[in-house]
RONUMI-578410 format. One record per residue (C-alpha): residue in three letters; x, y, z. Coordinates in steps of 0.2 Angstrom, whole numbers, padded with zeros to 4 digits, always signed. Layout:
N
AlaXYZ/...
END
This chain:
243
Unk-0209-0013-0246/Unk-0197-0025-0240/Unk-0196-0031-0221/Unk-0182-0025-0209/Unk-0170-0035-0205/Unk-0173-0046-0189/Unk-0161-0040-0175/Unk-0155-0052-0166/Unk-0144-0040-0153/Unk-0161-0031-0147/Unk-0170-0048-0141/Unk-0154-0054-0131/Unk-0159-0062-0115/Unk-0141-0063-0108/Unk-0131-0047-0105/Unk-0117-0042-0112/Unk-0103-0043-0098/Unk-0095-0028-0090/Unk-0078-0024-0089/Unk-0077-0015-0074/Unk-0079-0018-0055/Unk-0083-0010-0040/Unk-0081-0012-0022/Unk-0087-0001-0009/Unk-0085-0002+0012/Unk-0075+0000+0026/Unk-0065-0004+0039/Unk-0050+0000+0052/Unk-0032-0001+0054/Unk-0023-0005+0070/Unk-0005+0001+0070/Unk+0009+0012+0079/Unk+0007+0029+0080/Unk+0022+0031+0069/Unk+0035+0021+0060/Unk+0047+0015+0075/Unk+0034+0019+0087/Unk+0029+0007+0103/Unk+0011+0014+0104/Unk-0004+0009+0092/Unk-0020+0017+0085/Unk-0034+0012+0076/Unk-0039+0023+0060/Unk-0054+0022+0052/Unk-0052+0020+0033/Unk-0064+0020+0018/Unk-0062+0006+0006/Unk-0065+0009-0011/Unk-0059+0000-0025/Unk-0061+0001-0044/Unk-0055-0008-0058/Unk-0057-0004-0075/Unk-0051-0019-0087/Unk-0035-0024-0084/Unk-0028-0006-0087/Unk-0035+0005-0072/Unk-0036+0002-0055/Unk-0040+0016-0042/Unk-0040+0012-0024/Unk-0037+0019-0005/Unk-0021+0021-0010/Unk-0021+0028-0026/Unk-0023+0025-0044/Unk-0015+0014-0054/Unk-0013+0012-0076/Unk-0006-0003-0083/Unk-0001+0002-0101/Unk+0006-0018-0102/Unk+0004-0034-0099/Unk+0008-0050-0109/Unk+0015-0065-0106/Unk+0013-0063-0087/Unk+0024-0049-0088/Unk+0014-0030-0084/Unk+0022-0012-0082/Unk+0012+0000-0072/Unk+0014+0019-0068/Unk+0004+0024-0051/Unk+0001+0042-0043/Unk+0000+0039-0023/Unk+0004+0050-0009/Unk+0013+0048+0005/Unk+0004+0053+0023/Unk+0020+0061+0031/Unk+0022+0063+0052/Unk+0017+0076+0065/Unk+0028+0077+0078/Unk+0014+0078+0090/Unk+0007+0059+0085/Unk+0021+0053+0100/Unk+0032+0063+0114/Unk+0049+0054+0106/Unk+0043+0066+0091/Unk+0043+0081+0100/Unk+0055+0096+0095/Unk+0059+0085+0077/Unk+0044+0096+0067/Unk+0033+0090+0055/Unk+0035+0080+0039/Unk+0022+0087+0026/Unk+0009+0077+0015/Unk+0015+0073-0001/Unk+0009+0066-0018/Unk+0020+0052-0026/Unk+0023+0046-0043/Unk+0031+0027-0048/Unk+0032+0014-0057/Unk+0031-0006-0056/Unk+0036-0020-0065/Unk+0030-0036-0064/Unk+0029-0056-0067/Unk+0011-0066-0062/Unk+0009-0085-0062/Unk-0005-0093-0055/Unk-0009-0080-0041/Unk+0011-0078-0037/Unk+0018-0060-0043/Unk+0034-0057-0040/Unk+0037-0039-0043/Unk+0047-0022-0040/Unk+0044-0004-0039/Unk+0051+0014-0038/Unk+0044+0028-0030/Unk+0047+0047-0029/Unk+0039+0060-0016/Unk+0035+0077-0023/Unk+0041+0089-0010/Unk+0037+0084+0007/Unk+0052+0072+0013/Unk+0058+0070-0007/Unk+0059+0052-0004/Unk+0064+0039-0016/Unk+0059+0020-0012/Unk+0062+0005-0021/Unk+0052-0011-0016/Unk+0056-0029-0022/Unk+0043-0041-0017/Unk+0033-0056-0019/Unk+0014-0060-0016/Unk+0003-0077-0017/Unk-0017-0077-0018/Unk-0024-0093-0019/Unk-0045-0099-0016/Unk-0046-0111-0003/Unk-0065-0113-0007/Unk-0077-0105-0019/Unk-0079-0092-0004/Unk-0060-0093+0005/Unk-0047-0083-0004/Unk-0029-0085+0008/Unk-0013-0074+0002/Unk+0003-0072+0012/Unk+0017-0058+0006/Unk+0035-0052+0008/Unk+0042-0036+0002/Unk+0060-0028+0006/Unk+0062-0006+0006/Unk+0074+0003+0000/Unk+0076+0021+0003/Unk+0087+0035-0002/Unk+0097+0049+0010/Unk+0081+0061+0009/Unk+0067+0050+0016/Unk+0080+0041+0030/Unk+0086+0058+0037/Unk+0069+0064+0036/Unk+0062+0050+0046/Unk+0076+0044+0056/Unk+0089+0057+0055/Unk+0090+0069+0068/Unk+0102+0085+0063/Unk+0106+0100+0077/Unk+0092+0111+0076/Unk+0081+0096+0082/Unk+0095+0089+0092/Unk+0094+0106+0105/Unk+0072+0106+0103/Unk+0070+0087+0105/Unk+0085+0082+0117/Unk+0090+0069+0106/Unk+0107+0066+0103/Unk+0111+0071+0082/Unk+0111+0056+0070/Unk+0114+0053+0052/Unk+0102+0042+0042/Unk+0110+0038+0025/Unk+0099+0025+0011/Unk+0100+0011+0013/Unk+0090-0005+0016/Unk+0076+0001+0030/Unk+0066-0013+0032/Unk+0058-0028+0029/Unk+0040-0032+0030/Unk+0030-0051+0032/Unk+0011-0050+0029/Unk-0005-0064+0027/Unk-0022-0060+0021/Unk-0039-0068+0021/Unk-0055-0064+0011/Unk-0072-0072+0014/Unk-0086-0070+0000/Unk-0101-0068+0013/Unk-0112-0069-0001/Unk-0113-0065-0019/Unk-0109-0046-0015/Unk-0103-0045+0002/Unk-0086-0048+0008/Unk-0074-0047+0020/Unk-0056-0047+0021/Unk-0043-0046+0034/Unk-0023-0046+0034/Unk-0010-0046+0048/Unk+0008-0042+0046/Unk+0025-0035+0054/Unk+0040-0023+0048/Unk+0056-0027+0054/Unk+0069-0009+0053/Unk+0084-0011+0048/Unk+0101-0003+0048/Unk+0102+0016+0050/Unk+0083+0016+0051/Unk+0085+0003+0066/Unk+0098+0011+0075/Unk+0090+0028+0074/Unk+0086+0036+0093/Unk+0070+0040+0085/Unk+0066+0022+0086/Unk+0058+0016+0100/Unk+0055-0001+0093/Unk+0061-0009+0079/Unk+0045-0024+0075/Unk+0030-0016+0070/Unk+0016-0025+0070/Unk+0000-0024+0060/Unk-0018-0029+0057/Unk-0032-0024+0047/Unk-0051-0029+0042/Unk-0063-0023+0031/Unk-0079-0024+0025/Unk-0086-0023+0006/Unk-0101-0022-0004/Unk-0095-0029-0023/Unk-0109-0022-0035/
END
């Protein structure tokens, strides 16, 4: 009988490399009670993110498919959610009632160049405040070391009638319950937000990253008497295992 063919695949020393990733952890989130709040929190969050190819990314907030990208040039679709506000989270709430959880659906476009993406996005609440926001940004990442990863982003909002008067607005009903006087949000241009991050590659699995930013309101969401402040600072860090 005639020998088997040797097979070379079967004696492979090397692996074959994956496409996927993941990246498990946690970490906190230091912010104000609510968006035009003077008061801050921190949150616990988990931190999970997963990547498969260059097609699916899941994260804490939410998941993402890219169907394209060529050129430097990706479209993405993305189903999120967006946490929504009880009144109870601060006293200038009060008498205004609750704006529910809701998921979201969107969209992105972008262009990437050696770690700069410039990029924008629309987004649509189902139920809940039935927002629609469109976000034009740009973000760098660049290493600093093997370890050292530095990143520094801007990004302007823009929102429609539903999510300013849901958020800023205050109509009669709540006018009488809250003692605020009544005030008519329209879309517009509600704010503009500044960020930098840091990520440290402890070791070859273990990292840590950490970002700082502020959001500065703008017109109708600005002069809203919901608004107690109209910077809101940020900061976060977290702490991942990258198996």
């Amino acid at each position: 009988m005639p020998e088997a063919p040797f097979d070379n695949a079967r004696f492979e020393k090397e692996p074959k490399e994956r496409n996927w990733s993941l990246i498990v952890g946690a970490g906190g989130i230091y912010e104000p009670t609510y968006e035009g709040g003077d008061e801050f929190e921190v949150s616990p969050v988990p931190f999970i993110v997963f990547t498969w190819g260059d097609w699916l990314e899941i994260d804490p907030r939410g998941v993402t498919i890219t169907p394209f990208e060529q050129n430097g040039f990706s479209l993405s679709g993305k189903i999120g959610y967006e946490t929504g506000r009880k009144e109870k989270d601060d006293d200038r709430l009060r008498g205004l009632g609750d704006i529910d959880f809701a998921a979201t659906v969107g969209a992105k476009i972008a262009y990437e160049w050696r770690g700069l993406e410039i990029y924008a996005s629309v987004d649509q609440t189902i139920d809940g405040s039935e927002s629609l926001i469109g976000t034009f940004g740009v973000e760098y990442m660049a290493p600093v070391t093997e370890r050292l990863f530095l990143g520094a982003g801007a990004k302007a909002i823009i929102a429609n009638d539903k999510h300013m008067q849901a958020y800023f607005g205050v109509n009669g009903q709540q006018s009488a319950a809250s003692g605020l006087p009544e005030y008519k949000a329209e879309a517009g241009l509600k704010r503009v937000d500044v960020s930098v991050s840091a990520m440290y590659m402890l070791s070859e699995n273990w990292l840590v990253r950490g970002e700082a930013g502020a959001g500065f309101l703008t017109g109708d969401a600005a002069d809203s008497p919901v608004v107690k402040e109209k910077t809101q600072p940020s900061a976060s860090l977290f702490v991942g295992y990258k198996f």
